[in-house]
DSSP file (Angstrom, degrees, kcal/mol; ACC not computed):
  #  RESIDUE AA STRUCTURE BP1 BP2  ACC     N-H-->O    O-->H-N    N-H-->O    O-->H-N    TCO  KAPPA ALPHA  PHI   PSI    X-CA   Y-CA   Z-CA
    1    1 A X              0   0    0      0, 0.0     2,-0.3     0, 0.0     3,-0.1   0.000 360.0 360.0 360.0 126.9   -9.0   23.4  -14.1
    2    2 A X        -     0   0    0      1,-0.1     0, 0.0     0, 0.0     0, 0.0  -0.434 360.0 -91.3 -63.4 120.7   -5.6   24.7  -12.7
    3    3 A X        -     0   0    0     -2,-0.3    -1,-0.1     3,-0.0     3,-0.0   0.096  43.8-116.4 -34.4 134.9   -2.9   22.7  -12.3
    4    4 A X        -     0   0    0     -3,-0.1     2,-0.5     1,-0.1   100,-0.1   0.283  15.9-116.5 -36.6 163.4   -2.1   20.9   -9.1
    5    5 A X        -     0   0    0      2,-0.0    98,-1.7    99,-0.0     2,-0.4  -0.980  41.1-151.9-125.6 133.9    0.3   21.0   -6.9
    6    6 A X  E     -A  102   0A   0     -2,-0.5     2,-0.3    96,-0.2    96,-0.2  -0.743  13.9-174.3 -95.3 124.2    1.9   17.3   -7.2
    7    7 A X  E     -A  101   0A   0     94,-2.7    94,-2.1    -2,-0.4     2,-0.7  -0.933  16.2-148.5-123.4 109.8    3.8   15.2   -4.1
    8    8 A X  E     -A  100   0A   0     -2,-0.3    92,-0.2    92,-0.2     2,-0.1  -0.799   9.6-164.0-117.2 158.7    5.3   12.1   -5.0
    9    9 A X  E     +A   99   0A   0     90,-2.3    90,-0.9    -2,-0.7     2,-0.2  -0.428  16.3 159.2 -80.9 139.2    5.5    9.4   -2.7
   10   10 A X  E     -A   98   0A   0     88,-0.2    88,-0.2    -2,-0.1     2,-0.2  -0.452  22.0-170.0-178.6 135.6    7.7    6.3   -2.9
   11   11 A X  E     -A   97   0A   0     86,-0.8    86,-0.7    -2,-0.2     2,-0.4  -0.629  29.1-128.4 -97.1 156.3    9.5    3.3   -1.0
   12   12 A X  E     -A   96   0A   0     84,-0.3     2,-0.4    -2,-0.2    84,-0.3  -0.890  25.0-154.9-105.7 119.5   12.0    1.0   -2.5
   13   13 A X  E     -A   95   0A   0     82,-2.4    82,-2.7    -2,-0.4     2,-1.6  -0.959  19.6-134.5-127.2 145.3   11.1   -2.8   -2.0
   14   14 A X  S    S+     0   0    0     -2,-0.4     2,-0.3    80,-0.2    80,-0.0  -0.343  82.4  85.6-102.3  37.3   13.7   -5.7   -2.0
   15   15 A X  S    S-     0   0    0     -2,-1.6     2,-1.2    80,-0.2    -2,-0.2  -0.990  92.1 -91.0-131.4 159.5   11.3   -8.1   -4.5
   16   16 A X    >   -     0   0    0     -2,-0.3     2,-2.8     1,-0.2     3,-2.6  -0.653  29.9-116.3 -97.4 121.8   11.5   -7.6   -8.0
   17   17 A X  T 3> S+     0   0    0     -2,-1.2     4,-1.5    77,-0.8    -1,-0.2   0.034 110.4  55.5  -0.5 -37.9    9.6   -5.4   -9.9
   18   18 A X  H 3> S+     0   0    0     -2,-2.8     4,-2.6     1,-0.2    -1,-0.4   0.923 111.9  42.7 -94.5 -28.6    7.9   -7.4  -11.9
   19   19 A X  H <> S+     0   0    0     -3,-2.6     4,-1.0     2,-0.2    -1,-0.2   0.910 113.1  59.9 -80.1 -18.8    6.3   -9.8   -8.7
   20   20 A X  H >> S+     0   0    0      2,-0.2     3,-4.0     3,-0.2     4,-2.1   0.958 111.3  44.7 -64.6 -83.4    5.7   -6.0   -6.9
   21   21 A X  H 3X S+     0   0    0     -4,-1.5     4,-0.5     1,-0.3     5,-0.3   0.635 106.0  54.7  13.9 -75.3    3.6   -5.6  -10.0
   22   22 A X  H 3< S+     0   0    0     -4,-2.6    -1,-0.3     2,-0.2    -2,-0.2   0.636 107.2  47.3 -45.2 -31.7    2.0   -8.5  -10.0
   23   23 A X  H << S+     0   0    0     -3,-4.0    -2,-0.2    -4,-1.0     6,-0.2   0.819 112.5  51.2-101.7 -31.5    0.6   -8.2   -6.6
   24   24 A X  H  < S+     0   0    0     -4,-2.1    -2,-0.2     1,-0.2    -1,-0.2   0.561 104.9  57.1 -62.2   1.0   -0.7   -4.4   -7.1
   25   25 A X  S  < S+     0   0    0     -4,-0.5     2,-1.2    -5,-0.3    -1,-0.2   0.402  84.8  85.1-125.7 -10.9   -2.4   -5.1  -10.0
   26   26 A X    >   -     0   0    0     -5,-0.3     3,-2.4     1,-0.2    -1,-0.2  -0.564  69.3-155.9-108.1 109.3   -4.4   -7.5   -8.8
   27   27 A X  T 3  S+     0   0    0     -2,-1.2     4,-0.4     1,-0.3     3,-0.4   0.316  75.9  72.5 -60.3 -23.9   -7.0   -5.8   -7.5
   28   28 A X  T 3  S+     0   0    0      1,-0.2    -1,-0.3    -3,-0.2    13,-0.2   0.774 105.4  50.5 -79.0 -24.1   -8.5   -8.2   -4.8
   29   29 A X  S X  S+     0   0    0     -3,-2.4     3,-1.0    -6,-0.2    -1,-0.2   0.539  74.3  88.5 -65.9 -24.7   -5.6   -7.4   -3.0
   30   30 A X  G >> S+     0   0    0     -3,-0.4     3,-3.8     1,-0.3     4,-2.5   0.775  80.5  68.5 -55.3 -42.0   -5.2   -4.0   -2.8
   31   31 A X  G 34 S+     0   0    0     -4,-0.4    -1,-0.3     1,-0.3    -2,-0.1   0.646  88.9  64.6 -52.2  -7.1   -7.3   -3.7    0.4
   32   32 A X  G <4 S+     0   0    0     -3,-1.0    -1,-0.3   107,-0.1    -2,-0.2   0.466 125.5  13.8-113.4   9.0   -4.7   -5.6    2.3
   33   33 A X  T <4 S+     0   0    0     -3,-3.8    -2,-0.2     1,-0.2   107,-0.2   0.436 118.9  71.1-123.7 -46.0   -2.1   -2.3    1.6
   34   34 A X     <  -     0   0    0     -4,-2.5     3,-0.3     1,-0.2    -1,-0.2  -0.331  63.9-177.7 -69.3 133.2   -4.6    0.2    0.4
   35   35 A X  S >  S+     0   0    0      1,-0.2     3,-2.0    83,-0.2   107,-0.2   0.915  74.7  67.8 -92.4 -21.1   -6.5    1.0    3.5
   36   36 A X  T 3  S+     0   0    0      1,-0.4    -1,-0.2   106,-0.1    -2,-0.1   0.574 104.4  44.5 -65.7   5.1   -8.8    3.3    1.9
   37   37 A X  T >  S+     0   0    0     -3,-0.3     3,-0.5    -7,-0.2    -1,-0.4  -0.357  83.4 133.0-139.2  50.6  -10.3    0.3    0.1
   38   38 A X  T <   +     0   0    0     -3,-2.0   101,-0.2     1,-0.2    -2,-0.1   0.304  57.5  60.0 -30.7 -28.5  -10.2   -1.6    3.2
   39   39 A X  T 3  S-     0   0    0      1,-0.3    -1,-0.2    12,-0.2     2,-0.1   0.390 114.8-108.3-112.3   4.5  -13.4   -3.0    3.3
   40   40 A X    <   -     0   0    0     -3,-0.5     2,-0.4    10,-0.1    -1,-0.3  -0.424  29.5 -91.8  95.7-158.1  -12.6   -4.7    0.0
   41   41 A X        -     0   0    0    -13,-0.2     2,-0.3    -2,-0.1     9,-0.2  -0.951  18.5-154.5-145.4 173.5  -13.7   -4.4   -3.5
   42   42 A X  E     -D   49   0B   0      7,-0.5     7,-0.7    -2,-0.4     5,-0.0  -0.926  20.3-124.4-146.9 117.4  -16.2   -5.7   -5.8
   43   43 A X  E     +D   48   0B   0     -2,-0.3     5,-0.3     5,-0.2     2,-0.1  -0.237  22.7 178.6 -75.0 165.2  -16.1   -6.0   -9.7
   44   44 A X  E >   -D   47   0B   0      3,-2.4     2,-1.5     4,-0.0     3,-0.8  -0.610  61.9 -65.8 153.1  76.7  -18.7   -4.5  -11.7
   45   45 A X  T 3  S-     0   0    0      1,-0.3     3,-0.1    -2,-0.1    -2,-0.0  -0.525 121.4 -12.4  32.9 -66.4  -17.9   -5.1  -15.4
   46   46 A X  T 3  S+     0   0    0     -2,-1.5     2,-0.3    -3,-0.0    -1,-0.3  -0.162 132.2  60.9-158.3  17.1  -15.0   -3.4  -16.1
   47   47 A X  E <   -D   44   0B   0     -3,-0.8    -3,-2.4    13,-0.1    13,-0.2  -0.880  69.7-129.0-131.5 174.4  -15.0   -1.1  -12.5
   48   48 A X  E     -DE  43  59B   0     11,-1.5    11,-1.2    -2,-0.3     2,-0.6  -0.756   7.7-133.5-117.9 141.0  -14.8   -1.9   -9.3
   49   49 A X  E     -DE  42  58B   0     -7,-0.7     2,-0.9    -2,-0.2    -7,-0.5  -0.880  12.7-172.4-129.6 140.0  -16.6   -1.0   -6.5
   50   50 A X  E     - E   0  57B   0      7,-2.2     7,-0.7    -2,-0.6    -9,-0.1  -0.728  19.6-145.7-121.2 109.6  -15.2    0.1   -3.1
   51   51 A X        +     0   0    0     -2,-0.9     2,-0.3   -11,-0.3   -12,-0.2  -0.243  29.9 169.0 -58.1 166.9  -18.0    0.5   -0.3
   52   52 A X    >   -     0   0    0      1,-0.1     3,-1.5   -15,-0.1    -2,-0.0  -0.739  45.6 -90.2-179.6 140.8  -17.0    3.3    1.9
   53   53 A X  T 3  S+     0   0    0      1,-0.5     3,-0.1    -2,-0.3    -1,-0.1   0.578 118.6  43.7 -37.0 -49.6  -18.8    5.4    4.8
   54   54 A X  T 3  S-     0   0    0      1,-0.3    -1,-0.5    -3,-0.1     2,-0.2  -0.119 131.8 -62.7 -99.5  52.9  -20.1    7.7    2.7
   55   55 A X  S <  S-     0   0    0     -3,-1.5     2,-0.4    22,-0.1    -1,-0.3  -0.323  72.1 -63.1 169.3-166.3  -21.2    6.2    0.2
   56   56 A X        -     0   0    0     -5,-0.2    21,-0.5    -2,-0.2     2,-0.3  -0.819  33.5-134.7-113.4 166.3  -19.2    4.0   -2.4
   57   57 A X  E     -E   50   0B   0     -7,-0.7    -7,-2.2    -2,-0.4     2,-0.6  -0.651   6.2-148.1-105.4 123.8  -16.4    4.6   -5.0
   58   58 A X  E     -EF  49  75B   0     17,-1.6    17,-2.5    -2,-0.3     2,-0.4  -0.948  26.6-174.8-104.0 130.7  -16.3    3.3   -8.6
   59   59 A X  E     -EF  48  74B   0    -11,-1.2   -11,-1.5    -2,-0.6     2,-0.4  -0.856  10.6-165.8-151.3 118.7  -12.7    2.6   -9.7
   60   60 A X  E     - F   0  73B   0     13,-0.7    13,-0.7    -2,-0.4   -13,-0.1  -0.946  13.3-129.3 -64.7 105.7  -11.5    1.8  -12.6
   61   61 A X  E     - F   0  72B   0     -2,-0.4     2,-0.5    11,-0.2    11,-0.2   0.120  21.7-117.3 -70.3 169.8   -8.2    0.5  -13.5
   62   62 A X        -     0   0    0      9,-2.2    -1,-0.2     7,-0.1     3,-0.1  -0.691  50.6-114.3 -80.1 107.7   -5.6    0.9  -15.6
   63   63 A X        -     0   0    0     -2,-0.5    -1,-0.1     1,-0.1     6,-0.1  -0.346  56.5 -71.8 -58.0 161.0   -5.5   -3.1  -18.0
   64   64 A X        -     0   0    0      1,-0.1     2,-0.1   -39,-0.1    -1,-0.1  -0.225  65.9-176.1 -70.6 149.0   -2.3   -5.1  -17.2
   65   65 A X        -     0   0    0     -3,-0.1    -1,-0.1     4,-0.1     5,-0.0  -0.038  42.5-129.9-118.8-165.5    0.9   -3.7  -18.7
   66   66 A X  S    S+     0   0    0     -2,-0.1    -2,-0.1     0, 0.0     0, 0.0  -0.015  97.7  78.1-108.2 -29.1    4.4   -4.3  -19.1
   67   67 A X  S    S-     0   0    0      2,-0.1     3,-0.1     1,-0.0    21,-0.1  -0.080 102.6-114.6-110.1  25.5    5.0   -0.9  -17.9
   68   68 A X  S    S+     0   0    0      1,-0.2    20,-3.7    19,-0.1     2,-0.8   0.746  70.8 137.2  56.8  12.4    4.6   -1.2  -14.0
   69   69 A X  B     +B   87   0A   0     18,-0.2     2,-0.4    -6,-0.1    18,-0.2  -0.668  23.0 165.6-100.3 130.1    1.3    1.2  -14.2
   70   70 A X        +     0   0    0     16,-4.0     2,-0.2    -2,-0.8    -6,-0.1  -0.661  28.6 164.8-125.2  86.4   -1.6    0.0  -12.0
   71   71 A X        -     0   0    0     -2,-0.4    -9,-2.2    14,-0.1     2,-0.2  -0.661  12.2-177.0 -83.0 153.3   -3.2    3.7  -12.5
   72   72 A X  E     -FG  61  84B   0     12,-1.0    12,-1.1   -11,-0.2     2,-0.5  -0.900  22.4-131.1-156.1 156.9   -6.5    3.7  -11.5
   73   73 A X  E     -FG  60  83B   0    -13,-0.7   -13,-0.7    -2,-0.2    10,-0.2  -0.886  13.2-154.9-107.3  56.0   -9.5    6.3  -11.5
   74   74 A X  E     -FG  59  82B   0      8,-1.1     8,-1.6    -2,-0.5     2,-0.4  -0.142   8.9-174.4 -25.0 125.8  -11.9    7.1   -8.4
   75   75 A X  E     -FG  58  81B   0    -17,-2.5   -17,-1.6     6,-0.2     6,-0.2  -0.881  18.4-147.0-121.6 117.4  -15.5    8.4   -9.1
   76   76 A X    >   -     0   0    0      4,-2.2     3,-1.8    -2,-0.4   -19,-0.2  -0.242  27.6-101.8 -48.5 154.2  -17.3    9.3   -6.0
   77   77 A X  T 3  S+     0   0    0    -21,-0.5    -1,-0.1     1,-0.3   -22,-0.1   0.864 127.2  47.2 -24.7 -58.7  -20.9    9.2   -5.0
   78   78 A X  T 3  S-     0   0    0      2,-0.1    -1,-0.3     1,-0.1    -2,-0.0   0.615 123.0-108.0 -74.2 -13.6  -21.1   12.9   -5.7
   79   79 A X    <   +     0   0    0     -3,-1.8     2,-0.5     1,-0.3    -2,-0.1   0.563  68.9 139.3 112.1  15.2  -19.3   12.5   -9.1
   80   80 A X        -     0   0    0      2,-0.0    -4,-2.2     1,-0.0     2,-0.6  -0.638  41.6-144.5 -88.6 140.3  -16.0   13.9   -8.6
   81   81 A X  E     -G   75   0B   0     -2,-0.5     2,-0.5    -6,-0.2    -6,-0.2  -0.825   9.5-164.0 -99.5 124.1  -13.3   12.0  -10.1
   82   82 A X  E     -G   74   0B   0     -8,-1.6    -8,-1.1    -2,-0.6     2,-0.5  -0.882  13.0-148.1-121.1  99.3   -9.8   11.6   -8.5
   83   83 A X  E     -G   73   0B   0     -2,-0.5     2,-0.6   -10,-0.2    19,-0.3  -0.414  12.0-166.2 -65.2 104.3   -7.0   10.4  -10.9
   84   84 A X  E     -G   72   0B   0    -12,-1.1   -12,-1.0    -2,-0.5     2,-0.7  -0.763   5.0-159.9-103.1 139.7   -4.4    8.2   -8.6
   85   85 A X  E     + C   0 100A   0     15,-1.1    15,-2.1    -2,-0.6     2,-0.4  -0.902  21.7 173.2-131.0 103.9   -1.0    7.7  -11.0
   86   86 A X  E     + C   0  99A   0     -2,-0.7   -16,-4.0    13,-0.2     2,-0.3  -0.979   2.9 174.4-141.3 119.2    0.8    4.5   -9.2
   87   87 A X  E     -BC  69  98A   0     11,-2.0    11,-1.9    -2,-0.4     2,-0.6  -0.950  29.6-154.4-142.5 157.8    3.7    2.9  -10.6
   88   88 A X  E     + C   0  97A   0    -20,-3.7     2,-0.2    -2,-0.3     9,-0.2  -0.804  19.9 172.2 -97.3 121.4    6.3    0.3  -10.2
   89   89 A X  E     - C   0  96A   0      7,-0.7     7,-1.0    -2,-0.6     2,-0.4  -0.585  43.9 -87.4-114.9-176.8    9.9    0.6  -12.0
   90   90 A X  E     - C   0  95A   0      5,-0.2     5,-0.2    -2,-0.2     4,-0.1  -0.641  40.2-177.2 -84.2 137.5   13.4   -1.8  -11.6
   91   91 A X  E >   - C   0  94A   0      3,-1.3     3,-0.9    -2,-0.4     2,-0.5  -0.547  60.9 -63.7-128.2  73.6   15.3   -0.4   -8.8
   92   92 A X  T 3  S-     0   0    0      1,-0.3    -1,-0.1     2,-0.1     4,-0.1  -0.714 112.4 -23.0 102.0-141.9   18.3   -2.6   -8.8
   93   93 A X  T 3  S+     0   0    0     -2,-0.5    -1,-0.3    -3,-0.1    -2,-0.1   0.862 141.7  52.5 -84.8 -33.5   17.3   -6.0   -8.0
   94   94 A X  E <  S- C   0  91A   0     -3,-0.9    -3,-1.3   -78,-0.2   -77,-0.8   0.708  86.9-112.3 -64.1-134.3   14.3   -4.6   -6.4
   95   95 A X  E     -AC  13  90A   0    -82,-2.7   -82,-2.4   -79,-0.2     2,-0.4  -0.994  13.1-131.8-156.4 173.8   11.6   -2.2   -7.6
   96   96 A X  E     -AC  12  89A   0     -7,-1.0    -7,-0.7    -2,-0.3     2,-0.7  -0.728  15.0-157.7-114.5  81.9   10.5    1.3   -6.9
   97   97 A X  E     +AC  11  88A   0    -86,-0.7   -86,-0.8    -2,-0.4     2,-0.4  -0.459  11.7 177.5 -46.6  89.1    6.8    2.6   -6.2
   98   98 A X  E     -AC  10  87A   0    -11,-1.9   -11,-2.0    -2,-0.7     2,-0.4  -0.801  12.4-165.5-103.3 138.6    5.7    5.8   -6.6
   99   99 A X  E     -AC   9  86A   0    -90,-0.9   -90,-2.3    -2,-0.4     2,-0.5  -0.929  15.2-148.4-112.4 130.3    2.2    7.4   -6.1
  100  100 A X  E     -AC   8  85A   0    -15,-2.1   -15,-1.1    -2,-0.4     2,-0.5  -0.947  16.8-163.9-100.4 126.7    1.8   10.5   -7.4
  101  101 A X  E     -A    7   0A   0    -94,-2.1   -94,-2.7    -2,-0.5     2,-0.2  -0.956   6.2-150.3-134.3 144.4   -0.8   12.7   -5.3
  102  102 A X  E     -A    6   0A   0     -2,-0.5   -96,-0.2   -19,-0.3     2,-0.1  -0.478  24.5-115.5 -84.1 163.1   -2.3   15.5   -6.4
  103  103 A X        -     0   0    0    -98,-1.7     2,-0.3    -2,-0.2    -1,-0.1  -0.297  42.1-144.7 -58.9 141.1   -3.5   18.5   -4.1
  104  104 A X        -     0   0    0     -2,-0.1     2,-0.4  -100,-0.1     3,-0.3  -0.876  34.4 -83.2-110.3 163.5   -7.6   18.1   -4.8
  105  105 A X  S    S+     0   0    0     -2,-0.3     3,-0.1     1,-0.2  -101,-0.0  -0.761 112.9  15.9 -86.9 152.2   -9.3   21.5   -4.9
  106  106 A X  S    S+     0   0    0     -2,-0.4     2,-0.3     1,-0.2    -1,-0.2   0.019  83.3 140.6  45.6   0.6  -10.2   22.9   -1.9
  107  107 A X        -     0   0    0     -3,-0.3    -1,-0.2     4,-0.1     3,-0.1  -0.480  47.3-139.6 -74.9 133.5   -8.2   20.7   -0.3
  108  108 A X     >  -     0   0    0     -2,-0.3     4,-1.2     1,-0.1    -1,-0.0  -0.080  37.3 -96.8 -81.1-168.1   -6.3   23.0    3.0
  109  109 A X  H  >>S+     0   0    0      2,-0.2     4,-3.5     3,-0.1     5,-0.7   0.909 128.8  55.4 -60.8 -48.4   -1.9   22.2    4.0
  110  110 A X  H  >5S+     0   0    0      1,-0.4     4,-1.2     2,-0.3    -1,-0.1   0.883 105.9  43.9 -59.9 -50.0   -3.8   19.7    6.8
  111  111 A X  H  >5S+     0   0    0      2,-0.2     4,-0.5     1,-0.2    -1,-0.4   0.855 115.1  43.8 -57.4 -52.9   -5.7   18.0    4.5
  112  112 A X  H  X5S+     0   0    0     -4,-1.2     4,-1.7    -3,-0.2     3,-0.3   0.746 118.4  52.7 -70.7 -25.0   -2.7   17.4    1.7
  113  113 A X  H  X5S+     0   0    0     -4,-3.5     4,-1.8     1,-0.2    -2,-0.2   0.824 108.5  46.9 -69.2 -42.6   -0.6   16.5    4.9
  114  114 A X  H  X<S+     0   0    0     -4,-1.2     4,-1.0    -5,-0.7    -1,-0.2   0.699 115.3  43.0 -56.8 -30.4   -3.0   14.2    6.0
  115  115 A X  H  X S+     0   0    0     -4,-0.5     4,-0.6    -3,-0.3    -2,-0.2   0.893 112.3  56.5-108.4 -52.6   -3.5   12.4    2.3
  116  116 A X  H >X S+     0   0    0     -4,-1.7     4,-1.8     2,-0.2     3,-0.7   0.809 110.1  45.1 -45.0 -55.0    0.3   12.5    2.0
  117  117 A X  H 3< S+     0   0    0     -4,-1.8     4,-0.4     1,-0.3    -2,-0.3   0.916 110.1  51.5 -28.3 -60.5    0.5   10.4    5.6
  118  118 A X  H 3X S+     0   0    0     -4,-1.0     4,-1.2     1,-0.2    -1,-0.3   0.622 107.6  53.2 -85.2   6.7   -1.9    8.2    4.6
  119  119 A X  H <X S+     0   0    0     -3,-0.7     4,-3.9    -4,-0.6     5,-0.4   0.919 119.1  40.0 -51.3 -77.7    0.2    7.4    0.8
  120  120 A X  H  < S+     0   0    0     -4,-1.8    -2,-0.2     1,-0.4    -1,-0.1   0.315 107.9  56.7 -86.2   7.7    3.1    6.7    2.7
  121  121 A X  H  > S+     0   0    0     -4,-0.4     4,-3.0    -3,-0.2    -1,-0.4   0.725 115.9  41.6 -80.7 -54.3    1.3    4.8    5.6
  122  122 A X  H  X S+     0   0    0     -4,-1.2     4,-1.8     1,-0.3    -2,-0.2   0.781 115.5  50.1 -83.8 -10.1   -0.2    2.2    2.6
  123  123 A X  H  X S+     0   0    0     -4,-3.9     4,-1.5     2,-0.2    -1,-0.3   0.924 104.1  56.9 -59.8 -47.5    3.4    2.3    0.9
  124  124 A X  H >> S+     0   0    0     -5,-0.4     4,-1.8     2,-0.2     3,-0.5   0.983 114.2  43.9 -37.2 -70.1    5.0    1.4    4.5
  125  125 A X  H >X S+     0   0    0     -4,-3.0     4,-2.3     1,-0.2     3,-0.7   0.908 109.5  52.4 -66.0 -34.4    2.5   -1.8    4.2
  126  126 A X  H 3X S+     0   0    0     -4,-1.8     4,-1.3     1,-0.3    -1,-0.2   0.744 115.0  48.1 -30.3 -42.5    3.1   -2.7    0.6
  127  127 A X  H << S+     0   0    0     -4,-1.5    -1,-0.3    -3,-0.5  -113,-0.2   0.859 110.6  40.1 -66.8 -52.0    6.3   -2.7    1.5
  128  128 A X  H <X S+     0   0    0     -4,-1.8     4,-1.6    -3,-0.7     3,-0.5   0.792 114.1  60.8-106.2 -57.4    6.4   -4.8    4.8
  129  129 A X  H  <>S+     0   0    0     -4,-2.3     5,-1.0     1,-0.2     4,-0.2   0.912 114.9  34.9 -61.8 -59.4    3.6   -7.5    3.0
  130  130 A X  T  <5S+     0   0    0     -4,-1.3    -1,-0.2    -5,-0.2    -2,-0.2   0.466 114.5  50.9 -79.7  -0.2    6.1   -8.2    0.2
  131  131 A X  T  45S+     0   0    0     -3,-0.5    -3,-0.2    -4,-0.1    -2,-0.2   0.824 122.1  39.4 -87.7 -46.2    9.6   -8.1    2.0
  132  132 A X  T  <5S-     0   0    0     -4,-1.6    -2,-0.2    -5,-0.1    -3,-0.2   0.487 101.8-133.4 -85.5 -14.3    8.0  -10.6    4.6
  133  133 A X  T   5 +     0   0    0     -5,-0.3     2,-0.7    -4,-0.2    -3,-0.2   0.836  57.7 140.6  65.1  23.2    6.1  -12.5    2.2
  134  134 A X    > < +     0   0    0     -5,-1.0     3,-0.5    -6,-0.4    -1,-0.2  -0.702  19.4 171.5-102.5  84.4    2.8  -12.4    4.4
  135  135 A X  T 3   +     0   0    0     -2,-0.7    -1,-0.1     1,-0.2     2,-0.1   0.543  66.6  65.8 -29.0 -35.9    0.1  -11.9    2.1
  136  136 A X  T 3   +     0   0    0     -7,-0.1     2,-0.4     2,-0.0    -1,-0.2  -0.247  67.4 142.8-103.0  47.9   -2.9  -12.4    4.7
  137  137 A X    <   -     0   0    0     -3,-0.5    -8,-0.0    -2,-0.1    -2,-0.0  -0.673  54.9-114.7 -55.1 132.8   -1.9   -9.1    6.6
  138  138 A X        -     0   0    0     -2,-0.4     2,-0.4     1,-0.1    -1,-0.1  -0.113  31.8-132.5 -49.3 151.9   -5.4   -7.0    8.0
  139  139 A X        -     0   0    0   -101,-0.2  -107,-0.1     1,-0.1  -106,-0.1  -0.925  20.2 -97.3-115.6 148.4   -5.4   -4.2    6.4
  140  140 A X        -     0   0    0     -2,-0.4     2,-0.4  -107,-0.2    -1,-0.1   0.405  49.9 -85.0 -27.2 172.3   -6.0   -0.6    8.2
  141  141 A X        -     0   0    0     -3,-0.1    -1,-0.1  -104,-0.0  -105,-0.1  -0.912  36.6-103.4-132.0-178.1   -9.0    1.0    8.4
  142  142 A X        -     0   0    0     -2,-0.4  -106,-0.1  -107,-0.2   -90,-0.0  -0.152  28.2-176.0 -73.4 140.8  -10.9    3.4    5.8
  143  143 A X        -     0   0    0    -91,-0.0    -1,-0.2   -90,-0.0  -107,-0.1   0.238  55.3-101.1-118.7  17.8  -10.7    7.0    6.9
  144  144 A X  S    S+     0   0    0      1,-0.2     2,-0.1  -108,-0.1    -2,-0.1   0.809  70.1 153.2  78.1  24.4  -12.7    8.1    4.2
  145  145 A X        -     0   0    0      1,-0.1    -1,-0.2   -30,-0.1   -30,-0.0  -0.208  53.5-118.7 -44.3 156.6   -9.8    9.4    2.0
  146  146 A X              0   0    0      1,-0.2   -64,-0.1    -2,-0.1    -1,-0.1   0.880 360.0 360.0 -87.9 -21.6  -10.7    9.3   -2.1
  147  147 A X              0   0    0    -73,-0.1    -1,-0.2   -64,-0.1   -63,-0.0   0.512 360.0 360.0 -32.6 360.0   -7.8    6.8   -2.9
């Protein structure tokens, strides 16, 4: 497979790293910033399962670190695998997120513009859910993205 063409995403959050950390990597949570996993997740021995309109998503995570990586692994229904690389560093007193997303193949500008949006839509809330210290925000809903 040919390399990718890589865009990364990332917001700066005013908690510190290690409690930004702490609240991505637990996984029951993600639905209330990730929107593509919106509809919630469901454990299944050492994956996850994320229901979604067309069918469901196996993701598997990255085990707790030290190192601010909550990578984690999509497989779709049809079997294609999409590698999400999300981490948290110190920024200061705060921390820094970044998502790296890759270009999939086939994917058109509209489509990587689109994916890109919606990164930096569920960073926006990540953001806004730990600055504000409201944990029980709704979360968006799935637009059928692979995240």
């Amino acid at each position: 497979m040919a390399t990718m063409t890589a865009r990364i995403i990332h917001t700066s959050i005013e908690r510190d790293w290690r409690e930004v950390y702490a609240f991505m990597a637990d996984h029951e949570k993600m639905p209330l910033w990730a929107t593509g996993l919106s509809s919630g997740l469901t454990r299944d021995g050492d994956e996850w399962i994320a229901p979604r309109p067309l069918g469901n998503a196996r993701v598997r995570f990255v085990a707790d670190n030290e190192f601010g990586v909550v990578d984690h692994l999509v497989t779709l229904d049809n079997g294609a695998r999409v590698h999400n690389a999300l981490r948290v560093v110190p920024n200061g007193d705060g921390a820094e997120v970044m998502f790296t997303l890759l270009r999939q193949p086939g994917m058109t500008d509209a489509q990587f513009a689109e994916d890109a949006a919606w990164v930096e839509k569920d960073l926006a809330a990540l953001k806004s859910i730990l600055e504000t210290g409201n944990h029980n925000q709704e979360s968006g809903k799935d637009n059928g993205q692979q995240r």
